[in-house]
NUPA-908782 format. One record per atom (N, C-alpha, C): residue in one letter; y, z, x. Coordinates in steps of 0.02 Angstrom, whole numbers, plus 50000, padded with zeros to 5 digits. Layout:
AYZX ...
***
This chain:
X499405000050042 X500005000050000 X500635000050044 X501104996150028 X501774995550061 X502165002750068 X502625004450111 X502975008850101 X503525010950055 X503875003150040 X504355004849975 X503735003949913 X503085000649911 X502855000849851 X502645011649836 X502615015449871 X502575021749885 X503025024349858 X503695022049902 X504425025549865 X504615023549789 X504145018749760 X504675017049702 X503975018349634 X503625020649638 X503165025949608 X503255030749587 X502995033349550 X503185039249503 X503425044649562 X504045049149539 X504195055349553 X503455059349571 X503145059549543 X502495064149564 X502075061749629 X502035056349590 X501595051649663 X501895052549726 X502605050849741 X502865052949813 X503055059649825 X503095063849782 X502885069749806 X502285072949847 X501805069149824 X501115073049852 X501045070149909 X501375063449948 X501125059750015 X501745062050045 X501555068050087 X502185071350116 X501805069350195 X501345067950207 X500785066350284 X501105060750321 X501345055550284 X501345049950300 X501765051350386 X501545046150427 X501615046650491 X502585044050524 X502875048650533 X503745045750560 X503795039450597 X503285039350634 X503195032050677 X502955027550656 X502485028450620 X502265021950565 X502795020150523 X503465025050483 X503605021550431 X504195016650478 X504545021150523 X505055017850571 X504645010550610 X504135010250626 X503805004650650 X503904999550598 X503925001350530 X503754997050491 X504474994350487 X505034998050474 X505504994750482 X505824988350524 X505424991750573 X505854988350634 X505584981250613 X504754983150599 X504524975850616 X504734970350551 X504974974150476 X505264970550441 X505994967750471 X506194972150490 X507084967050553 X506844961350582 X506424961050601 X506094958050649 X505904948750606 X505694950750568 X505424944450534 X505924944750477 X506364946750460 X506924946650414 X507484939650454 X507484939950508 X507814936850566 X507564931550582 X506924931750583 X506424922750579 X506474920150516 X506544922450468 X506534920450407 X507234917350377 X507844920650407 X508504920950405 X508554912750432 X508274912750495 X508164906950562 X507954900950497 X507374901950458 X507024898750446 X507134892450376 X507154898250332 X507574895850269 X508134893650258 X508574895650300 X509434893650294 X509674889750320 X509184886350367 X509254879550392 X509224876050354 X509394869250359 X509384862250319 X508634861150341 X508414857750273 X507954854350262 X507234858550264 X507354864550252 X506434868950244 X506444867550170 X505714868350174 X505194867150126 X504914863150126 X504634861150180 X504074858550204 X503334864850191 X502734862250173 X502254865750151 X502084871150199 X502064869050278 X502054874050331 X502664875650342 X503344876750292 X503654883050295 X503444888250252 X503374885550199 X503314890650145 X502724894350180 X502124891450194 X501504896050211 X501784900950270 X502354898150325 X502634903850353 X502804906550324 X503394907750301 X503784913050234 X503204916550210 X502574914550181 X502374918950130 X501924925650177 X501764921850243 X501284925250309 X501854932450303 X502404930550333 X503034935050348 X502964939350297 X503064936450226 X503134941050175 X502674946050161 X501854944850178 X501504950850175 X501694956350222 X502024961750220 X502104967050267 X502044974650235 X501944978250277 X501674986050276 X502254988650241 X502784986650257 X503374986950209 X503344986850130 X503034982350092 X502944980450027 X502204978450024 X501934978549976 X501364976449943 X501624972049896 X501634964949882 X501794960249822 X501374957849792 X500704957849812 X500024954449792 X499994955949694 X500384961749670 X500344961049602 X500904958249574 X501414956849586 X502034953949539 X502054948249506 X501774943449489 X501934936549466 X502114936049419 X502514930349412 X503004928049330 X502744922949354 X502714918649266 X502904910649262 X503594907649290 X503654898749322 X503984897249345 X504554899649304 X504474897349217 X505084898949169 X505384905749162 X504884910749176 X505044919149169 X505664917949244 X505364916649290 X505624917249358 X506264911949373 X506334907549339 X506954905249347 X507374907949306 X507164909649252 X507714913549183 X507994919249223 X507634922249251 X507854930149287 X508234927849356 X507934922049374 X508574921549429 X509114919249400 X509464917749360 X509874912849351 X510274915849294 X510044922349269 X510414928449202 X511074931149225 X511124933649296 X511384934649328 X511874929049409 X512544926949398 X512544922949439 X512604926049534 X512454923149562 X512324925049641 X512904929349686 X513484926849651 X514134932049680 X514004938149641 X513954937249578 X514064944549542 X513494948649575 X512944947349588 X512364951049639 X512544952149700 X512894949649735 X513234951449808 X513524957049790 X514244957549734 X514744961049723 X514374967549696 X513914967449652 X513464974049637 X513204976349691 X512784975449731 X512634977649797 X513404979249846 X513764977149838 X514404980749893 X514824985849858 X514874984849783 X514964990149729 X514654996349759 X514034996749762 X513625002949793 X513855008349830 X514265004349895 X514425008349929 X515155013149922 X515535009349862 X515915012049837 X515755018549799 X515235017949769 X515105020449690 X514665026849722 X514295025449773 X513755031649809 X513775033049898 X514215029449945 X514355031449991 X514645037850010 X514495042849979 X514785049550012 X514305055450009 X514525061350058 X513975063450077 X513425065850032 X513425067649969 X513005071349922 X512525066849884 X512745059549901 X512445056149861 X512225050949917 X512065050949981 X511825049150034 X511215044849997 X510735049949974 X510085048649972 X510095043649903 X510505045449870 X510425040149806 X510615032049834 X511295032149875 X511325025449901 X510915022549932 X510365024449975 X509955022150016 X509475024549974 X509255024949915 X508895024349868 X508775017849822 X509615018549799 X509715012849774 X509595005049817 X509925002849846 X509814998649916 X509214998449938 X508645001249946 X507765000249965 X507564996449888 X507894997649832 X507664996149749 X507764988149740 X508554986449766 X508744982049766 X508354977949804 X508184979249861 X507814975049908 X507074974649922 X506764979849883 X506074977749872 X506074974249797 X506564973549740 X506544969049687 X506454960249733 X506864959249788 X507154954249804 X506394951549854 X506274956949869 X505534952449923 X504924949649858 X504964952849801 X504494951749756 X504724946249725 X505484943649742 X505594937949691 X505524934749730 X505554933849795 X505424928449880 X504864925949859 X504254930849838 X503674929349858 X503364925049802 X503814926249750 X503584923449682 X503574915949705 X504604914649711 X504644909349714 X504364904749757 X504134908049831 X503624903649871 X502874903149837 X502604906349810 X501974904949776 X502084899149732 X502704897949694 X502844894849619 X502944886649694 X503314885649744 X503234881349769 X502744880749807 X502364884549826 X501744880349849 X501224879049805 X501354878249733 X500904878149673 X501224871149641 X501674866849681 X501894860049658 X502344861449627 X502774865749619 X503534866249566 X503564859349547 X503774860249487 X504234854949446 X504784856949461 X505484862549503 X506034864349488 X505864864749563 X505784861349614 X505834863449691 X506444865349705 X506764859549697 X507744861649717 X507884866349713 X507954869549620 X508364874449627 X507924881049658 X507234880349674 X506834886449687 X507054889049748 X507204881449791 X507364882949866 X507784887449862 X508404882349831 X509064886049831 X509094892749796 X508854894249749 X508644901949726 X508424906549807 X507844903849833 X507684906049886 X508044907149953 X508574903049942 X509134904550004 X509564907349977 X509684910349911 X510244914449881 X509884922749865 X509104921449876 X508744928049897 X508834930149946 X508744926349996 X508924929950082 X509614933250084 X510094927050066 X510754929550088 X510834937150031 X510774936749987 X510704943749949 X510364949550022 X509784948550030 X509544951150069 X509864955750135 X509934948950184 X510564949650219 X511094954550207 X511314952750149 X512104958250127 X511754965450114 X510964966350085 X510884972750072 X510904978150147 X510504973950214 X510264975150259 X510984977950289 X511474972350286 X512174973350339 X512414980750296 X512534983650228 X512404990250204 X512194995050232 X511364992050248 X511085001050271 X511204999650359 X511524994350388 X511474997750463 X512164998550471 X512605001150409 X513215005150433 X513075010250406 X512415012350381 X512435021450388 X512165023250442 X512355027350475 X512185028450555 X511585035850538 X511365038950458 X510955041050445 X510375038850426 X510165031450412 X509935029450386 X509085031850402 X509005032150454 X508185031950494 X508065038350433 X508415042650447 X508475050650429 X508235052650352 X508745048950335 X508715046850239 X508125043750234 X507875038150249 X507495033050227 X506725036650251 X506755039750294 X506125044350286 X506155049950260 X506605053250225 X506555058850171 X506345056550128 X506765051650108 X506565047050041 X505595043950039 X505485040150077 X504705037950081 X504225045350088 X504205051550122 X504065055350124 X504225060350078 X504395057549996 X504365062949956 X504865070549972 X505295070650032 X505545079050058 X506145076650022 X506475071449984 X506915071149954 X506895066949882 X506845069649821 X506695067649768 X507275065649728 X507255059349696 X507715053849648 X507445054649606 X507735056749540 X507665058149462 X507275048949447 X506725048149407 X506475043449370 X506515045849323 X506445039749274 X506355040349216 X505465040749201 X505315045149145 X504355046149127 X504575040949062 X503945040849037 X503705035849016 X504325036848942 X504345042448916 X504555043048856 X505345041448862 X505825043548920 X506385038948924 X506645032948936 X506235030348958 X506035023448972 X505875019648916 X505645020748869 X505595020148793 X506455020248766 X506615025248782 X507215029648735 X507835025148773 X507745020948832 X508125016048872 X508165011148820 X507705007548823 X507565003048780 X507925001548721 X507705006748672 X508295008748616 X509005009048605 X509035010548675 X509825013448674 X510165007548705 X509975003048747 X510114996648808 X510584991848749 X510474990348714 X510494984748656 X511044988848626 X511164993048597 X511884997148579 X512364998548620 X512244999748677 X512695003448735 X512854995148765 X512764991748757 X512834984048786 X513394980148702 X513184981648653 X513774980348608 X514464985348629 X514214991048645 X514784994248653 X515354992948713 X515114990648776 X515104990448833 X515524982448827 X515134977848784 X515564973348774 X516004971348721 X515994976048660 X516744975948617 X516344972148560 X515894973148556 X515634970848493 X515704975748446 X515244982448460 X515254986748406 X516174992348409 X516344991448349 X516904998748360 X516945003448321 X516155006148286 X516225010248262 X515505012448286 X515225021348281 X514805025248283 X514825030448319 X514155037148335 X514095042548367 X514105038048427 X513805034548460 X513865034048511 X514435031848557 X514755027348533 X515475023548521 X516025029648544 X515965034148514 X516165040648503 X515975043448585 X515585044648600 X515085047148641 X515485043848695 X515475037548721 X515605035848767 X516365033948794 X516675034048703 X517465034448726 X517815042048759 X517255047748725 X517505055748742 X517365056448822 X516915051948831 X516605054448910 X516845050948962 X517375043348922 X517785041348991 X518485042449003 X518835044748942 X519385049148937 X519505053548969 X518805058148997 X518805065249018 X518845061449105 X518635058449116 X518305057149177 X518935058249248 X519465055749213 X519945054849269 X520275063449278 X520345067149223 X520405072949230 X520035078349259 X519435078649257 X518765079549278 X518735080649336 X518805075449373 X518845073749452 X519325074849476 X520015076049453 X520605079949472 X520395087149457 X519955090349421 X519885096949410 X519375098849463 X518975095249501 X518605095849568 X519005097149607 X519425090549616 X519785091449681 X520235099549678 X520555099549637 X520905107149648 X520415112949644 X519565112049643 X519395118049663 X519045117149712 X519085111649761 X518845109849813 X518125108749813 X517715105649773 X517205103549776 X517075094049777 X517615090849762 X517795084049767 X518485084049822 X518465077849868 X519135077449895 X519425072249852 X520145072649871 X520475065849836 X520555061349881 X520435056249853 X520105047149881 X520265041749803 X520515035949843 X520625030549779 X519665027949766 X519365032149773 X518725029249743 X518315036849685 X518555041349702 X518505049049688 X518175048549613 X518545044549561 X518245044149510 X517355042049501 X517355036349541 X516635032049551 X516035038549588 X516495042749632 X515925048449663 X515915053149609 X516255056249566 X516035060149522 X515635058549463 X515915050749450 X515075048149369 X514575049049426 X514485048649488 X513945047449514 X513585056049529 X514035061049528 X513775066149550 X513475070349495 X513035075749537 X512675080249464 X513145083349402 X513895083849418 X514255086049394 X514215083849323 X514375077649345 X514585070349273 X513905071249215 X513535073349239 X512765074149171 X513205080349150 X513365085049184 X513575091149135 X514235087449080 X514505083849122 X515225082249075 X514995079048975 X514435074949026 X514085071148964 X513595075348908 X513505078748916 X513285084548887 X513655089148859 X514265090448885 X514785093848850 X515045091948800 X515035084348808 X515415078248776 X515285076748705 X514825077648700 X514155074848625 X514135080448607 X514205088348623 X514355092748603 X515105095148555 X515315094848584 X516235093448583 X516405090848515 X516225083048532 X516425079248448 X515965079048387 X514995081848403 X514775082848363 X514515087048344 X514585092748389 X514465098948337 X513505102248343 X513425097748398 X512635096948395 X512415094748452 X511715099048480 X511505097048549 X511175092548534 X510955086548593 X510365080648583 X509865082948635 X509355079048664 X508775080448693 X509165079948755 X508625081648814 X508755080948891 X508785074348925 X508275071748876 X507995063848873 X508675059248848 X508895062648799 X509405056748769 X509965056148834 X510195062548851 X510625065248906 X510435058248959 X509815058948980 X509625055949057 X509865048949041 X509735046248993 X509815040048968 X510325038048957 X510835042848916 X511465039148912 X511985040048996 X511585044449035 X512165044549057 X511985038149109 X511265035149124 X510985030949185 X511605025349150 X511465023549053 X511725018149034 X512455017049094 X513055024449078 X513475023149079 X513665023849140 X513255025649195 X513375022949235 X513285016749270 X512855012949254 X512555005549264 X513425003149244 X513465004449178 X514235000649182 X514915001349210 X514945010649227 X515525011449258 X515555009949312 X514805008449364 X514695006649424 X515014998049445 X514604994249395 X514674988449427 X514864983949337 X515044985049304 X515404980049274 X515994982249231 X516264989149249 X516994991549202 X517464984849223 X517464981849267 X517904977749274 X517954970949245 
***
């Protein structure tokens, strides 16, 4: 099993593989740099996709790093999902990041986030080289999908080697000694439900309801909030200060206060986890 396929497993599961070896997982890194850089060499040149590239690419792509041997979509699943999203706005979410979780308390979530992003992106590499060495009908744009995977890539990588903690983090994280809230099965459900409302809301469709409610009380508060840190010295002031407090443990309490406040009534822990992942997905990377 890969090492990010490890990290991105249930909360329980990387808890219990606390053994795993410091030199093995750092080996593994290196040697993903390593062929991240032949591959860089390889694809972004003019004119690959020739059959003995792809079979390189896909050699490269098996590594101790990831396990991909289960992911496959149809060509149509796999071009729809590349193409939902356009290629800048995916650059700009990934450099968003470092805005939104670069500071010290939330270390481990950024370089959390950033391993997520980039083991999504080796699984879509590998797709799309399987889907072309299987005769694509859509070669072109697969390539070009495939050279707008790397360079994604690329931008995640140039990220983690300006944290000068990274070795540090990134084996807390694979070694379970530092644990990231998942969602269990039953909020993940309760995502679902809620994704499709909080997305009318988010885009000005809906203007009326509890939740509507919910999320206008909790971004009103927000700028005050984080001025009420800073004067008790638990936040500094910074023109990004707002983005580190939705991101900190703080902001679940706010949201919880919040739905309290205007309705008079507690909700589950579950509803909590959920609305607040929603609202941050949007205050992160698309309030703008």
């Amino acid at each position: 099993m890969g090492i990010l396929n490890r990290l991105f497993r249930s909360t329980e599961a990387t808890a219990k593989e606390i053994e795993l070896d410091d030199a093995a997982i750092a080996k593994a890194w290196k040697r993903y740099l390593e062929v991240l850089s032949y591959k860089k060499d390889l694809i972004l040149r003019g004119g690959f996709g020739a059959v003995e590239d792809l079979n390189r690419v896909k050699k490269q792509l098996t590594l101790e790093l990831t396990d991909l041997s289960r992911e496959r979509k149809t060509e149509s699943q796999l071009i729809s999902d590349l193409e939902a999203i356009e290629h800048s706005k995916k650059v700009k979410r990934v450099q968003r990041l470092e805005q939104c979780l670069g500071y010290a308390r939330t270390k481990h979530e950024y370089v959390y986030q950033l391993l997520r992003h980039l083991h999504s992106i080796l699984q879509t590499e590998m797709n799309i080289v399987r889907r072309l060495l299987y005769s694509s009908r859509n070669r072109d744009r697969l390539v070009s999908h495939l050279r707008s995977q790397v360079q994604l890539e690329l931008e995640i990588v140039a990220q983690i080697q300006k944290i000068k903690s990274f070795r540090d983090l990134f084996l807390a994280l694979v070694k379970g000694e530092h644990i990231i809230h998942t969602m269990d099965a039953a909020e993940k459900k309760l995502l679902k439900k809620m994704d499709n409302e909080m997305s009318k809301i988010f885009s000005g469709e809906t203007t009326k309801g509890i939740t509507l409610q919910w999320v206008q009380v909790v971004f009103d508060a927000i700028e005050n909030k984080a001025l009420e840190a800073v004067d008790a010295g638990t936040l500094e002031f910074h023109p990004d200060m707002d983005f580190e407090f939705v991101n900190r443990p703080e902001f679940v309490e706010l949201v919880r206060e919040s739905r309290q406040e205007f309705s008079g009534r507690k909700v589950s822990e579950k509803m909590i986890t959920v609305f607040t992942h929603l609202f941050r997905e949007w205050y992160n990377h698309e309030r703008d």
